[in-house]
mmCIF file of the N, C-alpha and C atoms, coordinates in Angstrom:
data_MODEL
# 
_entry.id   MODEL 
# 
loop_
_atom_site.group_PDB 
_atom_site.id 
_atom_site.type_symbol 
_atom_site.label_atom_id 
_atom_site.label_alt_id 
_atom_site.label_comp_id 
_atom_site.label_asym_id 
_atom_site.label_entity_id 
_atom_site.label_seq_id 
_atom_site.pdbx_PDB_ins_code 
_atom_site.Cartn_x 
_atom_site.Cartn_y 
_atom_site.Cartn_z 
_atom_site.occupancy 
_atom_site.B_iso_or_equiv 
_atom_site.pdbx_formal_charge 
_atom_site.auth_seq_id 
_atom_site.auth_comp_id 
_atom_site.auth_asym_id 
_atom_site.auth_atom_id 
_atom_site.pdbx_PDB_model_num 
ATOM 1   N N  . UNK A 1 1  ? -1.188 64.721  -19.441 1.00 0.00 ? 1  UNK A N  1 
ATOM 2   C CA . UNK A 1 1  ? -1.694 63.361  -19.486 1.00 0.00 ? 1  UNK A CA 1 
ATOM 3   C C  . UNK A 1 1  ? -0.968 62.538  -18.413 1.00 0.00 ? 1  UNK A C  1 
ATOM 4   N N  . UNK A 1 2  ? -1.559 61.959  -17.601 1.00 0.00 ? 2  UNK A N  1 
ATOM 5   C CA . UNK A 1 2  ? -1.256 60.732  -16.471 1.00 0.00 ? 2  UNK A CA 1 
ATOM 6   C C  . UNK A 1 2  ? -0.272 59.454  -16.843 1.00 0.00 ? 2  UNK A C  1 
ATOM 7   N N  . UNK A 1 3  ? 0.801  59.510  -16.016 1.00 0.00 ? 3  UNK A N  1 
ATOM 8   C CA . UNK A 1 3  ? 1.612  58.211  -16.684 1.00 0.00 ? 3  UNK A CA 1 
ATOM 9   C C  . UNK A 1 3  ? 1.151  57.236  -17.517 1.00 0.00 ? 3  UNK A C  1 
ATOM 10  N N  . UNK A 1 4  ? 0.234  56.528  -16.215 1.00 0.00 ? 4  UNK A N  1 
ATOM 11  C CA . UNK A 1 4  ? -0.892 55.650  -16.428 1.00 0.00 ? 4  UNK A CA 1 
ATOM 12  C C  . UNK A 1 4  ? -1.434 55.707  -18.006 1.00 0.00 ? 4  UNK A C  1 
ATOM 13  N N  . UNK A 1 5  ? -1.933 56.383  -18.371 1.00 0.00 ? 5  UNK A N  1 
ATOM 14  C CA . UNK A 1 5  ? -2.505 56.438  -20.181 1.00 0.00 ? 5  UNK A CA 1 
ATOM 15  C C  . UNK A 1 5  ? -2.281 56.524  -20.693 1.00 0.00 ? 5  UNK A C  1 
ATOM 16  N N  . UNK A 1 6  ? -1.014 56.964  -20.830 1.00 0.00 ? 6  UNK A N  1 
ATOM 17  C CA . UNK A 1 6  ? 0.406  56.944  -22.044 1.00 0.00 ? 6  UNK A CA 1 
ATOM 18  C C  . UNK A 1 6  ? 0.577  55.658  -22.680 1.00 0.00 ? 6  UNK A C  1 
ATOM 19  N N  . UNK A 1 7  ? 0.491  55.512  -24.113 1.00 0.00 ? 7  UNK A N  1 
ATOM 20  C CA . UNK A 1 7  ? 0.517  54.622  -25.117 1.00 0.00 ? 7  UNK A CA 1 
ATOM 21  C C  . UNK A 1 7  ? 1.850  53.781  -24.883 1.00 0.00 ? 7  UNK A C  1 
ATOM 22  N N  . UNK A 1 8  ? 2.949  54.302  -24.556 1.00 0.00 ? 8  UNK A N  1 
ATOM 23  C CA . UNK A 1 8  ? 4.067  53.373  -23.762 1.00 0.00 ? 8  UNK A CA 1 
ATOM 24  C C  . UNK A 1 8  ? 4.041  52.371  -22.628 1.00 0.00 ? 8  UNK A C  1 
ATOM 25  N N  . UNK A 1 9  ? 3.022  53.334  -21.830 1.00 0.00 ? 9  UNK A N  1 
ATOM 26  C CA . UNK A 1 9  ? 2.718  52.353  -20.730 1.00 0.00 ? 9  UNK A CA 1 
ATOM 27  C C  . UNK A 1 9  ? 1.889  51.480  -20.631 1.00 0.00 ? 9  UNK A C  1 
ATOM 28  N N  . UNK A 1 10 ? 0.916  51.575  -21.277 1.00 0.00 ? 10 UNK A N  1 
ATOM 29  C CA . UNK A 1 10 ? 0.063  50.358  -22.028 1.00 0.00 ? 10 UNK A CA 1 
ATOM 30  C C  . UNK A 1 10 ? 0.963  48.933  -22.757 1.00 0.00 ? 10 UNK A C  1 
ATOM 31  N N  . UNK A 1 11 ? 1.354  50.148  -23.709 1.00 0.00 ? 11 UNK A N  1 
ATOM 32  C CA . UNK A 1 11 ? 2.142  48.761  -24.716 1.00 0.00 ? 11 UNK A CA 1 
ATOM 33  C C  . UNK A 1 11 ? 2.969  48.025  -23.328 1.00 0.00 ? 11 UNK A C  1 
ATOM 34  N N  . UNK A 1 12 ? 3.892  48.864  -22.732 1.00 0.00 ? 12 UNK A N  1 
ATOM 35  C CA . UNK A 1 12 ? 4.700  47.786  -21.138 1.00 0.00 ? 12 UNK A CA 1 
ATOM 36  C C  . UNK A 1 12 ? 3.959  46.760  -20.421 1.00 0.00 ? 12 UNK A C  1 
ATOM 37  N N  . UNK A 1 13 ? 2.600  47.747  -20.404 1.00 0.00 ? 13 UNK A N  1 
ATOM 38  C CA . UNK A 1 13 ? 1.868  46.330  -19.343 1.00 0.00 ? 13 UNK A CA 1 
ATOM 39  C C  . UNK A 1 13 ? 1.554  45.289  -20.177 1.00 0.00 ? 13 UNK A C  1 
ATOM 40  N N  . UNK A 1 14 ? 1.236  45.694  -21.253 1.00 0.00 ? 14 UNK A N  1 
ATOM 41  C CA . UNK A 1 14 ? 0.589  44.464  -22.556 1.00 0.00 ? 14 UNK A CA 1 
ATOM 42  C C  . UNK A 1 14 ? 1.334  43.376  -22.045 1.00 0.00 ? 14 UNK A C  1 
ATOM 43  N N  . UNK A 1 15 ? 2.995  43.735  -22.801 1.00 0.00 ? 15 UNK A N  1 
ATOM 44  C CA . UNK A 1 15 ? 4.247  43.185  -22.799 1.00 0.00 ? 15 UNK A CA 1 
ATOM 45  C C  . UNK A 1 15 ? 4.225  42.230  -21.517 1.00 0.00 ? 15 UNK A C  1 
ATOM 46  N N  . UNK A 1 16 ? 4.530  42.817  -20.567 1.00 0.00 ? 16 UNK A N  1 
ATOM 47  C CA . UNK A 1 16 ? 4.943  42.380  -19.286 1.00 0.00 ? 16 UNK A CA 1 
ATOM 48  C C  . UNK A 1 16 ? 3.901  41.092  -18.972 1.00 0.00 ? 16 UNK A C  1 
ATOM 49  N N  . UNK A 1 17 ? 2.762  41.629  -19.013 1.00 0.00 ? 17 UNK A N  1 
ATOM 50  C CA . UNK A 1 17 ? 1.327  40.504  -18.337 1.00 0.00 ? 17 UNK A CA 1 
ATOM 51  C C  . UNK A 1 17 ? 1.064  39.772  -19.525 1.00 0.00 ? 17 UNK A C  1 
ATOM 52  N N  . UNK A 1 18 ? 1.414  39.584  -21.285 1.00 0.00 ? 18 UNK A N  1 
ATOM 53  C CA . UNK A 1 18 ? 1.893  38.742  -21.981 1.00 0.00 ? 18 UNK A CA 1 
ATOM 54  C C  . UNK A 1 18 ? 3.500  37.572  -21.188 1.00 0.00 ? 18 UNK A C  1 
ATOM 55  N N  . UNK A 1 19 ? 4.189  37.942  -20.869 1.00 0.00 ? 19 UNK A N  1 
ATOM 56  C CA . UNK A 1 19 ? 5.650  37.477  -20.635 1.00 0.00 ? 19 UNK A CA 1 
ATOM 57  C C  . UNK A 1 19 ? 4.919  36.488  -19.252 1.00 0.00 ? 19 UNK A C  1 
ATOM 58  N N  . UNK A 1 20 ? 4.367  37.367  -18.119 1.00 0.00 ? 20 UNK A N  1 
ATOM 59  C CA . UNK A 1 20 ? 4.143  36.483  -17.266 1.00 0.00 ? 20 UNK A CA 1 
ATOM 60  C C  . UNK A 1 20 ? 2.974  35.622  -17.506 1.00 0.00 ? 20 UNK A C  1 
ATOM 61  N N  . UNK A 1 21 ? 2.468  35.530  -18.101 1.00 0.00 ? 21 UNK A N  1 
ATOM 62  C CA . UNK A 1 21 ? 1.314  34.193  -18.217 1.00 0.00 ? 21 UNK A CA 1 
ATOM 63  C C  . UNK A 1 21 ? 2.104  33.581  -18.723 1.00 0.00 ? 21 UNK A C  1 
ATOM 64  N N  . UNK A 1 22 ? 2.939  33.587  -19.853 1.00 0.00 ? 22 UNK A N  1 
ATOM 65  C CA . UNK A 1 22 ? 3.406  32.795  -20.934 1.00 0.00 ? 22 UNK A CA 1 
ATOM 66  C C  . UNK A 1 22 ? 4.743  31.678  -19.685 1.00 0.00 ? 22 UNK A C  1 
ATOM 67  N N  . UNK A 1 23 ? 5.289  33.077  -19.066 1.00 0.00 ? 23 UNK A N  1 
ATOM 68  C CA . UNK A 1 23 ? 6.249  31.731  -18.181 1.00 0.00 ? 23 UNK A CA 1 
ATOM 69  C C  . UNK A 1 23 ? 5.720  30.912  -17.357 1.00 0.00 ? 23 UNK A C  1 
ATOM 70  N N  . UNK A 1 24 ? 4.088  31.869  -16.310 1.00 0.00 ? 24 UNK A N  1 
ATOM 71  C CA . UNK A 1 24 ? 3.504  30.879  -15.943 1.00 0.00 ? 24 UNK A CA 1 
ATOM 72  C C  . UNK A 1 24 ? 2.931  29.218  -16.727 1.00 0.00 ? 24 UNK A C  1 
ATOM 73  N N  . UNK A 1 25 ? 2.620  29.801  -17.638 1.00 0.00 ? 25 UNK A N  1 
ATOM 74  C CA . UNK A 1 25 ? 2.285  28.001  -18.223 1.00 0.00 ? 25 UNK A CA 1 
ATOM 75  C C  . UNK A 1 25 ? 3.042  27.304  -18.349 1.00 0.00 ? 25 UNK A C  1 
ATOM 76  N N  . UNK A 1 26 ? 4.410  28.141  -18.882 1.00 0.00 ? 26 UNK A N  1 
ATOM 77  C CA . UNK A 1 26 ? 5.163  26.755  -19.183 1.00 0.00 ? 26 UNK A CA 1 
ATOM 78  C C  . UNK A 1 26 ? 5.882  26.362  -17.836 1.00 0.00 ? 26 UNK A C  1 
ATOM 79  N N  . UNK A 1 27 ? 6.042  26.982  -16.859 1.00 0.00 ? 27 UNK A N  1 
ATOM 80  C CA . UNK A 1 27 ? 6.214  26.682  -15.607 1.00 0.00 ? 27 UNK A CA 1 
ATOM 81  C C  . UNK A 1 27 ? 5.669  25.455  -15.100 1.00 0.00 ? 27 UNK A C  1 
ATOM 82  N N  . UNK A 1 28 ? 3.944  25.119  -15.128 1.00 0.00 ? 28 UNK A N  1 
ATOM 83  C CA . UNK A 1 28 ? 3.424  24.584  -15.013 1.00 0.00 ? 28 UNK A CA 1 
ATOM 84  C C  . UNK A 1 28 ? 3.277  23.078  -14.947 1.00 0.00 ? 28 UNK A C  1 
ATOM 85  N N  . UNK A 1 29 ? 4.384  22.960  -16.397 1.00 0.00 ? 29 UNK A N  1 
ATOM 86  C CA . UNK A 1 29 ? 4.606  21.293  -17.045 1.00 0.00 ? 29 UNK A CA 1 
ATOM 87  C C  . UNK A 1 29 ? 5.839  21.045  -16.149 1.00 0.00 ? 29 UNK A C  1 
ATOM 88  N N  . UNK A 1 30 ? 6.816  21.892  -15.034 1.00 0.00 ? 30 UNK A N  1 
ATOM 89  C CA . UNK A 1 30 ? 7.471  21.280  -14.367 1.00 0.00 ? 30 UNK A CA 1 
ATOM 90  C C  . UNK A 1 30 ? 7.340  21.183  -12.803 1.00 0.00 ? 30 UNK A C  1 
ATOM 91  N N  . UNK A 1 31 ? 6.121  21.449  -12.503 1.00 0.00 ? 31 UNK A N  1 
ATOM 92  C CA . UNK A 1 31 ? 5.714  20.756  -11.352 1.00 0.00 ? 31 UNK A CA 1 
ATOM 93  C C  . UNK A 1 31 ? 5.602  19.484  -11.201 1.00 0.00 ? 31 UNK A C  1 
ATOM 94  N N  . UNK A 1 32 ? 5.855  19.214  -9.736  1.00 0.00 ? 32 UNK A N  1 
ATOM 95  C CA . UNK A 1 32 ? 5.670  17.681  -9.182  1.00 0.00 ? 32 UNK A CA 1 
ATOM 96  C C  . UNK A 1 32 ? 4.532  17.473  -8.827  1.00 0.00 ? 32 UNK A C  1 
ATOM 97  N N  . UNK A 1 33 ? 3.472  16.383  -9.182  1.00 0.00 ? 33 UNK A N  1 
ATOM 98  C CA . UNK A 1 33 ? 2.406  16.031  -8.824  1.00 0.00 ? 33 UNK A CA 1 
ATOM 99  C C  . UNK A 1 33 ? 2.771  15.110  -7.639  1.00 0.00 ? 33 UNK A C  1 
ATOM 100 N N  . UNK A 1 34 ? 1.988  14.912  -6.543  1.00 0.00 ? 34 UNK A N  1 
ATOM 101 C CA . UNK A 1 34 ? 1.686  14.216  -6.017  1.00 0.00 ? 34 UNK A CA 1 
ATOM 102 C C  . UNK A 1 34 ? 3.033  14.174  -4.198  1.00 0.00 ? 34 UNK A C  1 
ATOM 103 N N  . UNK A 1 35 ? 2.769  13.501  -3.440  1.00 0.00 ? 35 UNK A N  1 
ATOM 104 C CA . UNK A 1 35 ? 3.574  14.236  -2.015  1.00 0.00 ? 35 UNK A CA 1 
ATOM 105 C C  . UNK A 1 35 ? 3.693  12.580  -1.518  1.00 0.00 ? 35 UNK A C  1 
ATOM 106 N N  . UNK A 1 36 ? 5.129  12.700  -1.310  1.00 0.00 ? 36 UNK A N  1 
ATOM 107 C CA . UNK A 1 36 ? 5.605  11.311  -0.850  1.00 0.00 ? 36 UNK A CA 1 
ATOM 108 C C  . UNK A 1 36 ? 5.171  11.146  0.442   1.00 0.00 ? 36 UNK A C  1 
ATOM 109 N N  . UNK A 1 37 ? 4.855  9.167   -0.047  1.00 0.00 ? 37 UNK A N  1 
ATOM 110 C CA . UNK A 1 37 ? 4.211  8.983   1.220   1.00 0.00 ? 37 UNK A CA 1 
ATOM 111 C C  . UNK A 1 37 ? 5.020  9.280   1.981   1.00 0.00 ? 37 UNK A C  1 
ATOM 112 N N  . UNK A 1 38 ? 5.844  9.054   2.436   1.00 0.00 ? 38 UNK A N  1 
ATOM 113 C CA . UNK A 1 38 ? 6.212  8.847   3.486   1.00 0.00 ? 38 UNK A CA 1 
ATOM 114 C C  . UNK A 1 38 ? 6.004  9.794   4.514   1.00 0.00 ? 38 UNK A C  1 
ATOM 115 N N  . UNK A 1 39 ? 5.893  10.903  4.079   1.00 0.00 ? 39 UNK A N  1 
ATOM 116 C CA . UNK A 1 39 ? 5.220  12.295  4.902   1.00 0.00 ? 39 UNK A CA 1 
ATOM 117 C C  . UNK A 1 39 ? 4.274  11.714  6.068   1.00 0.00 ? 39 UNK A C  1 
ATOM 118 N N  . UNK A 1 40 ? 3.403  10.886  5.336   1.00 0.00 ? 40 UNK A N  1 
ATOM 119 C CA . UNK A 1 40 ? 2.370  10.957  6.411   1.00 0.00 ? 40 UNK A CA 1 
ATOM 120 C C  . UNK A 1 40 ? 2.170  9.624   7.283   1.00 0.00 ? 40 UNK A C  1 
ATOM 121 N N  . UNK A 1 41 ? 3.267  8.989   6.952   1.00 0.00 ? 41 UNK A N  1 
ATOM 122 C CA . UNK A 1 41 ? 3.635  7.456   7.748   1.00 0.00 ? 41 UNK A CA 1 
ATOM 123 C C  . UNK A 1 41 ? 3.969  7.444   8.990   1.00 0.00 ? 41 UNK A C  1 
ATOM 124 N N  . UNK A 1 42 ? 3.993  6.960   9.520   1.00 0.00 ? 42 UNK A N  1 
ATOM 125 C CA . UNK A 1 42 ? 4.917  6.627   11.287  1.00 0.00 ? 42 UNK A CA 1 
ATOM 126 C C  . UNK A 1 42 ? 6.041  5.876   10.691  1.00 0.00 ? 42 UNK A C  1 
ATOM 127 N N  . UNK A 1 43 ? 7.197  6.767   11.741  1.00 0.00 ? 43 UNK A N  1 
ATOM 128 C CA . UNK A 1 43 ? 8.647  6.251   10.962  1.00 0.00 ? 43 UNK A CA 1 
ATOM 129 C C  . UNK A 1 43 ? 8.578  5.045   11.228  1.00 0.00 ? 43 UNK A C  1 
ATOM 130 N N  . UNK A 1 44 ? 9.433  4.263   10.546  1.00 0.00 ? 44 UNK A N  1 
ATOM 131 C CA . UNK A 1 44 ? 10.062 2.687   11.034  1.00 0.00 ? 44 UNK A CA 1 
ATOM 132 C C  . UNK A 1 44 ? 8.807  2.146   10.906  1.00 0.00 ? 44 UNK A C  1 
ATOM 133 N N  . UNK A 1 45 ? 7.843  2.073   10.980  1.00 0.00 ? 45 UNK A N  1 
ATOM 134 C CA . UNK A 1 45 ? 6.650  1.037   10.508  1.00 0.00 ? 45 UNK A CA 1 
ATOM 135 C C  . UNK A 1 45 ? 7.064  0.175   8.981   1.00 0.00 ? 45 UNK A C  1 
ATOM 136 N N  . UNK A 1 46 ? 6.285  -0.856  9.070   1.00 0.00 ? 46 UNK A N  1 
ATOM 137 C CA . UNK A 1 46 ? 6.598  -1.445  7.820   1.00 0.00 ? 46 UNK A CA 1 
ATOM 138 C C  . UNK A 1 46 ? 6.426  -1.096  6.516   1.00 0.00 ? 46 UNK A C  1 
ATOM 139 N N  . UNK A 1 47 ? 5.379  -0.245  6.316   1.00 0.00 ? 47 UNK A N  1 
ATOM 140 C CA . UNK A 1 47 ? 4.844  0.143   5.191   1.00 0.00 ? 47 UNK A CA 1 
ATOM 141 C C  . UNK A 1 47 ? 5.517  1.608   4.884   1.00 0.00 ? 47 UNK A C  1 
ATOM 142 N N  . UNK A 1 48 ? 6.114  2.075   5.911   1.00 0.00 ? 48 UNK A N  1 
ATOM 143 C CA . UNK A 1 48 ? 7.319  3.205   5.564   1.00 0.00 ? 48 UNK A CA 1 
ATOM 144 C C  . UNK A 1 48 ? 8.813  2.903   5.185   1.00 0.00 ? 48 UNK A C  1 
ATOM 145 N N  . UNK A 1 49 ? 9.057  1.437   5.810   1.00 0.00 ? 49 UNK A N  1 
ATOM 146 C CA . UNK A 1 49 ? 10.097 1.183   5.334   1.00 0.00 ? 49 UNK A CA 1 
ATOM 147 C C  . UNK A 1 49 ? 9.875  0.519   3.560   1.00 0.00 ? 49 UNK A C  1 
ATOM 148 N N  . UNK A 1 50 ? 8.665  0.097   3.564   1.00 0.00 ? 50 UNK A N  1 
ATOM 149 C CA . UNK A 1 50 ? 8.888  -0.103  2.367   1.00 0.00 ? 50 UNK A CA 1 
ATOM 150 C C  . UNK A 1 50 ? 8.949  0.699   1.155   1.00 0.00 ? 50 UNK A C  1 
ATOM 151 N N  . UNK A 1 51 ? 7.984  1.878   1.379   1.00 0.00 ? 51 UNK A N  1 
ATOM 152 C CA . UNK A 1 51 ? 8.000  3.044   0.708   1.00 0.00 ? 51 UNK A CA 1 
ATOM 153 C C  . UNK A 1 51 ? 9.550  4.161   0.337   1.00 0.00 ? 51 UNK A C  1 
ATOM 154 N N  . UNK A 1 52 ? 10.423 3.342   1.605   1.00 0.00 ? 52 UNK A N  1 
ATOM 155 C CA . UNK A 1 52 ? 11.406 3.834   1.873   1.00 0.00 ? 52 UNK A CA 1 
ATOM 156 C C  . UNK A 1 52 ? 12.464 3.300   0.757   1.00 0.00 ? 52 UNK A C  1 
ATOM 157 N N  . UNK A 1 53 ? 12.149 0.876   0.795   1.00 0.00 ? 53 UNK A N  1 
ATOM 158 C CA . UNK A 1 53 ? 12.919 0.983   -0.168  1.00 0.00 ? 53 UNK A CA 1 
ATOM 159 C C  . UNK A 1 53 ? 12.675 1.355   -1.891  1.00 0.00 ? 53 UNK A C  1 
ATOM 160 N N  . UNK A 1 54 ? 11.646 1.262   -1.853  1.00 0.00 ? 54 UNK A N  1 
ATOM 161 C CA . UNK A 1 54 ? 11.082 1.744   -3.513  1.00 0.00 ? 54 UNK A CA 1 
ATOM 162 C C  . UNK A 1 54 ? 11.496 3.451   -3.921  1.00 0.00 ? 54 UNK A C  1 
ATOM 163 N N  . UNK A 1 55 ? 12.077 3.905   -2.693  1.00 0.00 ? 55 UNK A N  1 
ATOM 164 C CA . UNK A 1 55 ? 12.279 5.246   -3.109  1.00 0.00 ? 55 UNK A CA 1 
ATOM 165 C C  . UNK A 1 55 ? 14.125 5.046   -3.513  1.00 0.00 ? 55 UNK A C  1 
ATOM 166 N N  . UNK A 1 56 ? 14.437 4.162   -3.195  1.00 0.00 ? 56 UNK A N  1 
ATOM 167 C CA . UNK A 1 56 ? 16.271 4.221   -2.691  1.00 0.00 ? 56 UNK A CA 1 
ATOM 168 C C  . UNK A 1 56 ? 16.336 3.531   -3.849  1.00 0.00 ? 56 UNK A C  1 
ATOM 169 N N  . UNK A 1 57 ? 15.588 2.618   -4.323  1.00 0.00 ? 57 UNK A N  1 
ATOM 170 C CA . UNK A 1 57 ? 16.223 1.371   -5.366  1.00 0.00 ? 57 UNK A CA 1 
ATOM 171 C C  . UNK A 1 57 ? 14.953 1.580   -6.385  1.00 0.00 ? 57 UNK A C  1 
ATOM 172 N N  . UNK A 1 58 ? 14.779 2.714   -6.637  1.00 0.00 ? 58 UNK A N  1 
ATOM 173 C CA . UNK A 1 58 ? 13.712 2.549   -7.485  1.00 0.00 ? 58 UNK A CA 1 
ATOM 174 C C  . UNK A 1 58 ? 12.619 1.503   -8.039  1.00 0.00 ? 58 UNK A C  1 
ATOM 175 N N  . UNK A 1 59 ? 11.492 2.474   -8.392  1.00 0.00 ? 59 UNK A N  1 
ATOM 176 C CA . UNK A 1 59 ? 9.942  1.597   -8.908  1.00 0.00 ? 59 UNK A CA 1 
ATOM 177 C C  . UNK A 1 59 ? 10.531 0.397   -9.834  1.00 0.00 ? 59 UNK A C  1 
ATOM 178 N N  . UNK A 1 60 ? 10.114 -0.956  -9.396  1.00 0.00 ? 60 UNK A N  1 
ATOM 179 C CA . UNK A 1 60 ? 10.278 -2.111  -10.161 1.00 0.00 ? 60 UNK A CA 1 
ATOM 180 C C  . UNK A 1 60 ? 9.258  -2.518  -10.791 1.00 0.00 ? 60 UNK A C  1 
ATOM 181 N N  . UNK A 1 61 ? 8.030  -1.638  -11.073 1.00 0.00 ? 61 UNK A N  1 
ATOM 182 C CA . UNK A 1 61 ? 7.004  -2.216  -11.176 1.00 0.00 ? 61 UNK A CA 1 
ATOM 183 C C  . UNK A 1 61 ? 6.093  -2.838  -10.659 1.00 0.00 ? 61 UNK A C  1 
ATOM 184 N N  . UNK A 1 62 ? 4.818  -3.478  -10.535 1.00 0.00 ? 62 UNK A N  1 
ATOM 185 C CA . UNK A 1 62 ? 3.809  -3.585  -9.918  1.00 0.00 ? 62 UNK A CA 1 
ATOM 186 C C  . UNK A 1 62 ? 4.165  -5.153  -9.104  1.00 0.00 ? 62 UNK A C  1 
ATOM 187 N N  . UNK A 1 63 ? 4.038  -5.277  -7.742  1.00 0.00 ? 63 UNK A N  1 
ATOM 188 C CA . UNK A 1 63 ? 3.594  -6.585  -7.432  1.00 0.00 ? 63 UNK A CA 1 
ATOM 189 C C  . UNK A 1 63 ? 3.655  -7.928  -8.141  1.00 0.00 ? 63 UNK A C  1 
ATOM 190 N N  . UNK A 1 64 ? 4.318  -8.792  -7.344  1.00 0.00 ? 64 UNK A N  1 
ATOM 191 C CA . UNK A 1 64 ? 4.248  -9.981  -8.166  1.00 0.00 ? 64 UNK A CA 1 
ATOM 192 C C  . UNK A 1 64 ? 3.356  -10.884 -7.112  1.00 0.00 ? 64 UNK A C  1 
ATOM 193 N N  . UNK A 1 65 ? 2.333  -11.758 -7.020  1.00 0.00 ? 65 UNK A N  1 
ATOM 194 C CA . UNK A 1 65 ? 2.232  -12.594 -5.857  1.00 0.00 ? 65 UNK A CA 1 
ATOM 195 C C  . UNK A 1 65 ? 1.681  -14.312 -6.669  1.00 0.00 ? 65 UNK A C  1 
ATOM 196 N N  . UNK A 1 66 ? 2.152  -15.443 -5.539  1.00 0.00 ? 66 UNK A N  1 
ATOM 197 C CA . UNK A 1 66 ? 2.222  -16.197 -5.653  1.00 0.00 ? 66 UNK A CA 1 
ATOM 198 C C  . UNK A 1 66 ? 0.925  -16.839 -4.986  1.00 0.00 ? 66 UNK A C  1 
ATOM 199 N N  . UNK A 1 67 ? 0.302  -17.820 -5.921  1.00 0.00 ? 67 UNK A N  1 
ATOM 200 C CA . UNK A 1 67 ? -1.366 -18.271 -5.187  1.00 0.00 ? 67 UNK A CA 1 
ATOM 201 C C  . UNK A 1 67 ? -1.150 -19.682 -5.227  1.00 0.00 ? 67 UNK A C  1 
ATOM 202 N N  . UNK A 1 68 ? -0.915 -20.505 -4.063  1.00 0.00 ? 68 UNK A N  1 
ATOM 203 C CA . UNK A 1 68 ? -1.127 -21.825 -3.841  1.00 0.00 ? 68 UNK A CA 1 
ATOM 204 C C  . UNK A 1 68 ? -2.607 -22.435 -4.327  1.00 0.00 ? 68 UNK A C  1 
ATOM 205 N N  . UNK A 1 69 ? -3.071 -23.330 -4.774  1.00 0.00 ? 69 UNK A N  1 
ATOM 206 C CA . UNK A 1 69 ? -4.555 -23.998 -4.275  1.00 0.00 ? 69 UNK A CA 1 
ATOM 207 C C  . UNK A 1 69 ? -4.049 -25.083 -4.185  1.00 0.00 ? 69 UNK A C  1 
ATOM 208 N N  . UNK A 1 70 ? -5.348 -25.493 -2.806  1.00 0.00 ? 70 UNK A N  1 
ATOM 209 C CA . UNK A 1 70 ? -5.532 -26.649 -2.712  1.00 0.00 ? 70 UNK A CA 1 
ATOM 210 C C  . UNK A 1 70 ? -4.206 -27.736 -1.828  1.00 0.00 ? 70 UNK A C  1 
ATOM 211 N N  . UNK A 1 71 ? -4.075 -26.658 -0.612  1.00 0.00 ? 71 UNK A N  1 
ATOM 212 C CA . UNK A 1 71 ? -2.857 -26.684 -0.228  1.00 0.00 ? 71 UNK A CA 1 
ATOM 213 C C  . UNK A 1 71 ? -3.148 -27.703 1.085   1.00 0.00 ? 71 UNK A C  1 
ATOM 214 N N  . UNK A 1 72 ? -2.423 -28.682 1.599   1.00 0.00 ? 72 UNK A N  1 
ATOM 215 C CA . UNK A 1 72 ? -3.001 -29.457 2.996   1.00 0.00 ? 72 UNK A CA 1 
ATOM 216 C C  . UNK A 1 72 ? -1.644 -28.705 3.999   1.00 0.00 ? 72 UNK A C  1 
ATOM 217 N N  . UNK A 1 73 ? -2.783 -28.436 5.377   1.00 0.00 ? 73 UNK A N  1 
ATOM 218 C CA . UNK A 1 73 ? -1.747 -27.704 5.648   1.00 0.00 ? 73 UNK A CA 1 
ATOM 219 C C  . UNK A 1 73 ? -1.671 -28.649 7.132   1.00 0.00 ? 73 UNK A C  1 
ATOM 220 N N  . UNK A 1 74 ? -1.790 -29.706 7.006   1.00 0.00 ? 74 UNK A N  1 
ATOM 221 C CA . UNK A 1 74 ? -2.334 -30.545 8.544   1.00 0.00 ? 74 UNK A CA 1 
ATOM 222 C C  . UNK A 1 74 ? -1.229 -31.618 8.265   1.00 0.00 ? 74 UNK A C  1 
ATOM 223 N N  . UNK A 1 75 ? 0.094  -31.493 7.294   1.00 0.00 ? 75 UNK A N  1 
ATOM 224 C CA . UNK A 1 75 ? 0.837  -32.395 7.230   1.00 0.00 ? 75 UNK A CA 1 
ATOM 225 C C  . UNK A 1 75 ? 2.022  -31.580 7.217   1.00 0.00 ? 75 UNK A C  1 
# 
């Protein structure tokens, strides 16, 4: 009888190609989504430096902005 068909070597591959799916998944939950901008910026531009400081001093959260109306701007 051929290595190959031996009831040992079955049960091994079972085993083995059980073990590797199982680490593949949980592998899975520690990937990084997503590829910093800055990769694809032109250095020193503004919008790299800013990306630059949100990476150094960490996410503060979203935008704050300030809306004038009704502003005279001829004085």
């Amino acid at each position: 009888m051929p290595f190959v068909f031996r009831k040992t070597t079955k049960i091994f591959t079972l085993v083995l190609t059980v073990l590797m799916v199982t680490i593949g998944v949980l592998s899975c939950s520690k990937l990084l989504r997503g590829l910093n901008q800055n990769v694809s910026l032109v250095a020193h531009s503004d919008i790299f430096d800013y990306f630059e400081a949100l990476y150094e001093y960490g996410f503060a959260g979203p935008p704050g902005y300030v809306i004038f109306n009704n502003v005279d701007y001829s004085s």
